[in-house]
C-alpha positions, 0 to 999 in steps of 0.5 A: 473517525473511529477504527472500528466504524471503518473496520465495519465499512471495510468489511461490508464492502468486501461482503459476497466477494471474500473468496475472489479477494483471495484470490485477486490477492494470491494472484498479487502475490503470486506475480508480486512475491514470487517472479522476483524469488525465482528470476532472482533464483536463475541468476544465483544459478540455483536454489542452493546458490541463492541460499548462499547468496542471501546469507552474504546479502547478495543479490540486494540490488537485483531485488530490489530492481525487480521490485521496483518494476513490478512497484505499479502492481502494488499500487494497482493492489491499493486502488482496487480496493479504495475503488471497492470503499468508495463504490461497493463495484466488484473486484476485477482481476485487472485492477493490478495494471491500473498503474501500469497505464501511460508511461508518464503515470508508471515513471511518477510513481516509480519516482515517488517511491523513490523520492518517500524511500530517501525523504524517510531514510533521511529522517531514520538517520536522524532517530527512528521515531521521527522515521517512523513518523514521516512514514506515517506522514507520507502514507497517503501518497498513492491514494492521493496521486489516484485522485489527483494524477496530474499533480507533481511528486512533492506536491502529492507528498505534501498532500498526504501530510496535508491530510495525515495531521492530526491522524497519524496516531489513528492511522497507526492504530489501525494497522495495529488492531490487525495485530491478532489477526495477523498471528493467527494467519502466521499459525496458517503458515500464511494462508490466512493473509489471503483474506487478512491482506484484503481486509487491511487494504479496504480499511486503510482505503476506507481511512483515506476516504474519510481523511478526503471527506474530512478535509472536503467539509473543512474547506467548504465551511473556511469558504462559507466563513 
């Protein structure tokens, strides 16, 4: 599994679709990011206040509440483009509500973060590289509860460290090759992150795909054994 193969996988994909990438991701952006800015904003009772209030690190919970509501957006986010690896299919803007589907796939997922949020909290307490590692570990979830959304939340945790053993390494050094890109979206004051944005999330979902190929051909060659 070599990162730039999957970088190059990423980016043929995305080919003839750069611009609506974009703006499927200002759109994400838009809904993700800034709702919550503003509703947050209304209840601090103005933009000064809110100010005030983010010095003091009030307002934290309302945050993150509305973040919580809005978390299937993201999902949807990550889905639209491992749909693009695996098909080349052109993005749709309504990509962002398929996990906004039944209520039963919205309350799982909301769990899972939940669940990854406290397991990785846990293991930060302890020291941050084992943190960091579970992480890493349990990166894969989402991708996982996509192609298998029957199954429970622990178990599509296990399924992601399943699947990340051995490649935990890799994984982070992918996100790390981005590195340079991501200073030059900083000198755009952040415009760049427009087509950067889609660009990591193709090729994280182009890591994914191989990791499943990967664990597909060694289970077929354990059953030929």
């Amino acid at each position: 599994m070599k990162i730039r193969a999957l970088k190059q996988e990423a980016r043929q994909q995305l080919k003839g679709q750069w611009g609506r990438a974009a703006l499927f991701t200002l759109l994400f952006s838009a809904i993700y990011y800034l709702i919550p800015m503003i509703i947050e904003i209304n209840l601090s009772g103005g933009f000064e206040s809110w100010l005030n209030a983010t010095e003091t690190d009030s307002g934290t919970a309302s945050t993150f509440l509305i973040t919580l509501v809005l978390l299937p957006l993201y999902i949807g986010y990550l889905w639209t483009f491992l749909s693009v690896i695996r098909t080349g299919e052109k993005i749709e803007y309504k990509g962002l509500l398929t996990a906004f589907g039944e209520i039963s796939t919205y309350l799982k997922l909301l769990g899972t973060y939940l669940v990854m949020m406290v397991y990785t909290l846990l293991w930060f307490l302890l020291l941050i590289i084992p943190g960091i590692i579970k992480g890493l570990a349990y990166s894969q979830t989402y991708y996982v509860l996509k192609d298998q959304p029957d199954i429970g939340i622990n178990k599509a945790i296990t399924e992601s460290r399943k699947l990340m053993k051995g490649y935990k390494w890799k994984f982070f050094v992918l996100q790390l090759s981005f590195i340079g890109w991501v200073i030059l979206c900083l000198l755009t004051l952040g415009i760049g992150f427009l087509w950067l944005a889609p660009y990591m999330s193709s090729s994280s979902a182009a890591f994914y795909n191989e990791l499943v190929k990967k664990q597909s051909d060694e289970e077929l060659i354990a059953e030929k054994e």
